[in-house]
N, C-alpha and C positions, 0 to 999 in steps of 0.2 A: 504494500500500500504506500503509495506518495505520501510523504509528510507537506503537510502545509504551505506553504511559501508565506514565509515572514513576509509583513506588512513593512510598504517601501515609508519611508522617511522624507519629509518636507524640509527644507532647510529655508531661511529666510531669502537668503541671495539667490537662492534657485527660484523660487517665486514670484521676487522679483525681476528678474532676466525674464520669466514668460509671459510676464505684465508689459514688461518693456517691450517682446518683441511683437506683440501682437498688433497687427494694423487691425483699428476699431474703425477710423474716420470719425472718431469724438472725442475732441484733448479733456474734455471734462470727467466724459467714463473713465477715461484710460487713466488721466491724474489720480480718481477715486481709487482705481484698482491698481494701482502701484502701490501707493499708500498703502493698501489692505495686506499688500504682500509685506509689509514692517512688523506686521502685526501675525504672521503666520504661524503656528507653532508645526511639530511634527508630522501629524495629522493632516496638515492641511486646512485646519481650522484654526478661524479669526474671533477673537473675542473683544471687541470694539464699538463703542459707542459711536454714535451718528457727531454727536458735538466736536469728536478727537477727531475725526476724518473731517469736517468742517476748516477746524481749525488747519489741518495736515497740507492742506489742498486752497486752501484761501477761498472756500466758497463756501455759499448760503446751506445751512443746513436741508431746506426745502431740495435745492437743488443736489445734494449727496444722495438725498431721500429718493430721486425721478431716476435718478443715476444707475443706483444699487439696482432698481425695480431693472431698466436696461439690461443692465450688463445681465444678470438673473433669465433675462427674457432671450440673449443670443446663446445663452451657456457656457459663460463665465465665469458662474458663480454658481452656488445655491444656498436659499438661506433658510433657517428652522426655526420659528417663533419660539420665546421661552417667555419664561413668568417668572415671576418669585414668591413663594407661598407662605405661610402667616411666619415659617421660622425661620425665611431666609434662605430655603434650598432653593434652587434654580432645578427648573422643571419643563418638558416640552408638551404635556397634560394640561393646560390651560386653567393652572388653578393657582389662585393669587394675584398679582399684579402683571403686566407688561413689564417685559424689560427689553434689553438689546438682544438684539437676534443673533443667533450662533451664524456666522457665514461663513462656508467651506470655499477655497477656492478651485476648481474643478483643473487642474493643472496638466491631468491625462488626458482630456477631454478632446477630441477631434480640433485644431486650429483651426483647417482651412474651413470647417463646418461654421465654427464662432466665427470668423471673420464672415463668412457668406450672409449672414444671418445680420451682422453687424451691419454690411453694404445692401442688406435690402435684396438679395438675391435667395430665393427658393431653391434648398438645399435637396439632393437626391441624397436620403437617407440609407437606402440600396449601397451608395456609394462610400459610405462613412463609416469606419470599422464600428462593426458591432461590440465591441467592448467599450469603444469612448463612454465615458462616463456622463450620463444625467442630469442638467440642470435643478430636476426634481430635489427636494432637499433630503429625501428620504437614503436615496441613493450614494452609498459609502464612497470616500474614495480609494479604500484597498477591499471593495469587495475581492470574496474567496472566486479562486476560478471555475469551482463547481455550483456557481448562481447562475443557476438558470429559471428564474422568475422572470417572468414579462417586464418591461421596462419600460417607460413613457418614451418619448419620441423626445428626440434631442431637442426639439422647440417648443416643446410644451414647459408655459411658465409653474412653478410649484405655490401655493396658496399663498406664499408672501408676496406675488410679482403683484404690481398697479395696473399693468395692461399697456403699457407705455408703447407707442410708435415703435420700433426698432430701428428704424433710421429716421430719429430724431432731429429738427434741424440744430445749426448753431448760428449764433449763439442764441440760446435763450430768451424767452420772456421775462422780465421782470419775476422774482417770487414771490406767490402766493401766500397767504396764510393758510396752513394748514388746517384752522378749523373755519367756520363761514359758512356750512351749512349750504353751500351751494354745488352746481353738478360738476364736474370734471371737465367737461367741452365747455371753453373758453365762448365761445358762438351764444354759447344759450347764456350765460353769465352777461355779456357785456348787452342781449337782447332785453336783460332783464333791467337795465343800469340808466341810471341818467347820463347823459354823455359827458356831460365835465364831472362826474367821478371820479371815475381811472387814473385820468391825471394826477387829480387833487388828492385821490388816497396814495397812492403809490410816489407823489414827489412828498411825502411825509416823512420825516424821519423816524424808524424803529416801526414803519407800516409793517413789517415780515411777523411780527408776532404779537399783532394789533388783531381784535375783532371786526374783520370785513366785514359781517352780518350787520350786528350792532353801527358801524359807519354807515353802509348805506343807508340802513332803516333811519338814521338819522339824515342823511343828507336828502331824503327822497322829503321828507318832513320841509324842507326849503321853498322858500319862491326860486323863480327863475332868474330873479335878478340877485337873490343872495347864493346862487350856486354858482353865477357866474363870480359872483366878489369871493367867495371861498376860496375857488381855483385858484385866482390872482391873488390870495393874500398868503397862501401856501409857502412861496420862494419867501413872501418878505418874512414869513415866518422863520421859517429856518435862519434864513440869513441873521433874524435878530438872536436869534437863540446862538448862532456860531458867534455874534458879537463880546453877548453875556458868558460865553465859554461855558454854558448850559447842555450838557448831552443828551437829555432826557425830558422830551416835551411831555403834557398829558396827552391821553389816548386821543384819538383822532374824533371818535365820536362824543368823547367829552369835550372834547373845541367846538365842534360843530353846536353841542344843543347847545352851550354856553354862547353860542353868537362871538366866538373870540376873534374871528376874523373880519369882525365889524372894527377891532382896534387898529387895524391899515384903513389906508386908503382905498374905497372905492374905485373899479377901473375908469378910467377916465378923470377922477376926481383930482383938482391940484391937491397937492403935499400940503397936508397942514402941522403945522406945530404941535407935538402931541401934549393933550391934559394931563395935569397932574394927577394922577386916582385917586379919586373918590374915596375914602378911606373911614369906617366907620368901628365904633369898640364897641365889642359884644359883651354884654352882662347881662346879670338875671338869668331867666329861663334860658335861654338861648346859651349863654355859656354852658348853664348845668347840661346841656342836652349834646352839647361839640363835648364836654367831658365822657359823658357816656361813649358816644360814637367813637371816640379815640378809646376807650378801653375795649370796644369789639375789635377795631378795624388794627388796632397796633400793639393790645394789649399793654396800655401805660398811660402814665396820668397826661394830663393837658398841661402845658407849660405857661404857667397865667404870669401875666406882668401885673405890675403895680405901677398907675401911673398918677403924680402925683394930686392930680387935679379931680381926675375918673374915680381912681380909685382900681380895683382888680378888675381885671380881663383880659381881652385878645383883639389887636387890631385882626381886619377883614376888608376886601374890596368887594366880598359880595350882597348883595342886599338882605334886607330881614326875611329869614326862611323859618315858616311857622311849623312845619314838618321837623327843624329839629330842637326847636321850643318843645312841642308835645314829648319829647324823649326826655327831658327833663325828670318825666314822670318816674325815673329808674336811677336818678342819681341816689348813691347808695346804697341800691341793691345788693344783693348775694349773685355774683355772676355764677354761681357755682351750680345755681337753683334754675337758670336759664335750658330753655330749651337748644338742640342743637339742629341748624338747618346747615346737610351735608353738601359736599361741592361737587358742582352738576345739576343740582337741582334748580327749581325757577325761584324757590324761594331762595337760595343763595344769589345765584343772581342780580335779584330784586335788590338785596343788601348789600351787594358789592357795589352797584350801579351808584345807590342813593350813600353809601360811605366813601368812595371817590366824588361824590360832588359836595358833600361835608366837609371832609380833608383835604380835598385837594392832589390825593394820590389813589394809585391803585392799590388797595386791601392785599394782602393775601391771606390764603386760607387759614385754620389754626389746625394745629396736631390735638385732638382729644382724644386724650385715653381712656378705656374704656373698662378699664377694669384698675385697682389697686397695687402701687408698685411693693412688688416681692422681692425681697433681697435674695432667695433663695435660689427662685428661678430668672430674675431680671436682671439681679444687680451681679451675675458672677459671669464668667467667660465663653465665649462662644462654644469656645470648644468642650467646655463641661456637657456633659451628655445631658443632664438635668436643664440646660439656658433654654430660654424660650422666651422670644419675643414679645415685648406687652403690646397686648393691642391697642389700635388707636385709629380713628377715622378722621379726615379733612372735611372742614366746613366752620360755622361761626358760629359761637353761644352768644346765642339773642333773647330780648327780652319777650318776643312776640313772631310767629310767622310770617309775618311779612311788614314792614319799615311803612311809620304813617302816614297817610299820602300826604299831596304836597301843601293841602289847605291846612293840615294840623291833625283833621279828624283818623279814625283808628279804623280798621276794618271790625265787622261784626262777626259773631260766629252763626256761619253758614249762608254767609252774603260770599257771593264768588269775585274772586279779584278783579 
C-alpha cells in the first residue's frame, strides 16, 4: 500500500513570486493579493483582516472588500467565513459573531485558467488539468490524491464571493458605504437620487463610512434651491474645516437637517462678512437634560462653567430644544435601573440620531454586561480551562424607548411611533 504523500508546504516568498507573476489586468487585485501572500502561513492560509490589507495596499477598505470578492471569482483565492462564539473560539458553524474570513491562497491552481477568467475570456475546463484546485472554499489545498468527490467548476464563486464583474473596469468609482440599504446596481441607486446628491455626499469628507441612507433621506427633505446651495457649500466646507486643521466634520446628514450649509454663501450670492454666533447659556431644565444625555451618549458628567455674571452652565449656538428640557425629568436617576435599547435596533437609532444633535457628536454604542463579574471564571487567564467570557451586548441604557419628541411631549404606551 502507498503511504500518503506528505502535504507540500507554502513558504511566504513562494506566494508571493505567484502573486507577482500573474497577469490579472487589475493593479488593484493584484496589489491586494500580493499583500495576502505577506501574510501566508504553511498551508497556504491567510489570516488577515480587511483594515491591514487596506492599510498594506493604500486603498479604501470598500475597495479590498470588491477586490477579494474578484480575485475569489477568477480563482485566486478562496475564502471561509468564521465567527467567534460566546468564549472566543473561532469557528466556521456560524455561531457567534462575524469575524475575518480565513482566505486560502489557491497557488496550485491552473494560471492560465485564473488569468483567462481574469481577461474576460470563457475558459474550456476540458482543457485545465483536473486536479487545479477550486476556488470553492471548501476545497483543501493539499487534498489526498485518492479524492475523488465531484468538485465545483473552477469559476464557480464559493458563498463568500459578491458576484462582482470579472473584468472589472479601472479605475474605480468612488467608494460606497457599505451599509445604505440600497441595491448593488449603481443604475437603480443614482434612479433613485436627486441629482446634486452624489456630488455633494461623496465630495464630503469621511463620506466612506457615513450613512448614505440617512443623507439622502435627508437631502431629499430639501427645496430645490437649498440642494442646489448644499452642493456649493460642500468645497467651502471642507476647505474651512482644512483651515481650522479640523479632520473630523459631523455626519453628512446631521449638516444637512441642521441647514449648516446655509453658513456659506448662496451660489451666486456676493461674499458677505461672516456673523459672529449667536451664542446662548443653557440652565435650568435644559442643562439638567444635556447632563443626562451626556451620561447615555459618553457615559460622564457634563463639564459646566461658572460664569461670573450667569452663574452655572454651558455656552450653545443652538437654539432652545424643548425635547431635551423634558429629559431633565431623569437627572439623578439610577442608570442602573434603565432599560437597554440594543444596537441595530430602530429604537437605538432613534437615540443615537436625537444624542448627536444634543452633543454635537456621534454616540457610540455601550458594552452591557449581562451577567455578574466572577473572578473565578472572568477574572483568570485564557488559557485556564475554567475562563469564560462575561457576557455582554451593544446598545444604550435609556430612561424610556424611545427619546421625547421634538415638542417636549413623551410617547404613550401603545401609541405607535
Amino acid at each position: 500500500m502507498t503511504a500518503k504523500r506528505r502535504a507540500r508546504r507554502i513558504a511566504s516568498d513562494e506566494a508571493t513570486a505567484w502573486a507577482r507573476n500573474l497577469e490579472l489586468g487589475n493593479p488593484y487585485a493584484k496589489s491586494v493579493l500580493r499583500a495576502l501572500g505577506e501574510y501566508v502561513d504553511g498551508d497556504g492560509l491567510c489570516w488577515v483582516g480587511i483594515p491591514s490589507l487596506a492599510g498594506d495596499c493604500d486603498l479604501s477598505q470598500d475597495t479590498v472588500r470588491r477586490r477579494l470578492a474578484w480575485l475569489e471569482e477568477i480563482g485566486a483565492i478562496g475564502r471561509t467565513p468564521q465567527w467567534l462564539d460566546e468564549n472566543g473560539r473561532r469557528n466556521g458553524d456560524g455561531r457567534g459573531k462575524r469575524t475575518t474570513d480565513l482566505i486560502r491562497l489557491l497557488v496550485d491552481a491552473d494560471i492560465d485558467a485564473i488569468e483567462a477568467r481574469a481577461a474576460g475570456r470563457n475558459v474550456d475546463e476540458n482543457q485545465v488539468n483536473s486536479r487545479s484546485i477550486s476556488p470553492s472554499w471548501q476545497q483543501g489545498l493539499n487534498s489526498g490524491a485518492d479524492d475523488v468527490s465531484p468538485r465545483p467548476a473552477l469559476g464557480q464563486p464559493s458563498q463568500c464571493s459578491q458576484g462582482l464583474d470579472s473584468f472589472e473596469p479601472e479605475p474605480e468609482d468612488p467608494p460606497k458605504s457599505p451599509s445604505g440599504g440600497f441595491p448593488v446596481d449603481r443604475e437603480t441607486i443614482e434612479e433613485s437620487e436627486p441629482v446634486e446628491f452624489a456630488a455633494a455626499f461623496e465630495g464630503y469628507v469621511g463620506h466612506e463610512v457615513m450613512r448614505r441612507d440617512l443623507a439622502l433621506e435627508e437631502f431629499r427633505l430639501l427645496t430645490q434651491e437649498d440642494r442646489v446651495w448644499c452642493g456649493h457649500a460642500v468645497p467651502l466646507y471642507m476647505a474651512k474645516l482644512r483651515e481650522l486643521k479640523q479632520r473630523r466634520p459631523m455626519n453628512f446628514h446631521l449638516w444637512v437637517r441642521t441647514r449648516g450649509f446655509r453658513e456659506f454663501p448662496a451660489p451666486g450670492a456676493a461674499p458677505a462678512k461672516a456673523a459672529p454666533p449667536q451664542r446662548r447659556f443653557v440652565q435650568g431644565a435644559e442643562l439638567k437634560g444635556l447632563a443626562v444625555a451626556m451620561q447615555i451618549a459618553e457615559r460622564r458628567e457634563l463639564r459646566i462653567i461658572r460664569d461670573q455674571d450667569l452663574g452655572e452652565g454651558v455656552w450653545t449656538q443652538l437654539g432652545p430644544q424643548a425635547d431635551l428640557s423634558a429629559m431633565a425629568a431623569f437627572a439623578g436617576a439610577d442608570r442602573e435601573a434603565w432599560q437597554v435599547v440594543d444596537l441595530g435596533t430602530p429604537q437605538f437609532a432613534a437615540w443615537r440620531d436625537r444624542l448627536a444633535l444634543w452633543t454635537g457628536a456621534e454616540p457610540q454604542a455601550e458594552r452591557i454586561f449581562l451577567e455578574p463579574f466572577d473572578p473565578n471564571v472572568h477574572g483568570i487567564s485564557s488559557s485556564n480551562p475554567n475562563f469564560r467570557l462575561r457576557k455582554s451586548k451593544q446598545g444604550f441604557r435609556v430612561p424610556a424607548p424611545w427619546p421625547p419628541r421634538r415638542d417636549g411631549t413623551w410617547q404613550v404606551a401603545g401609541e405607535s411611533e
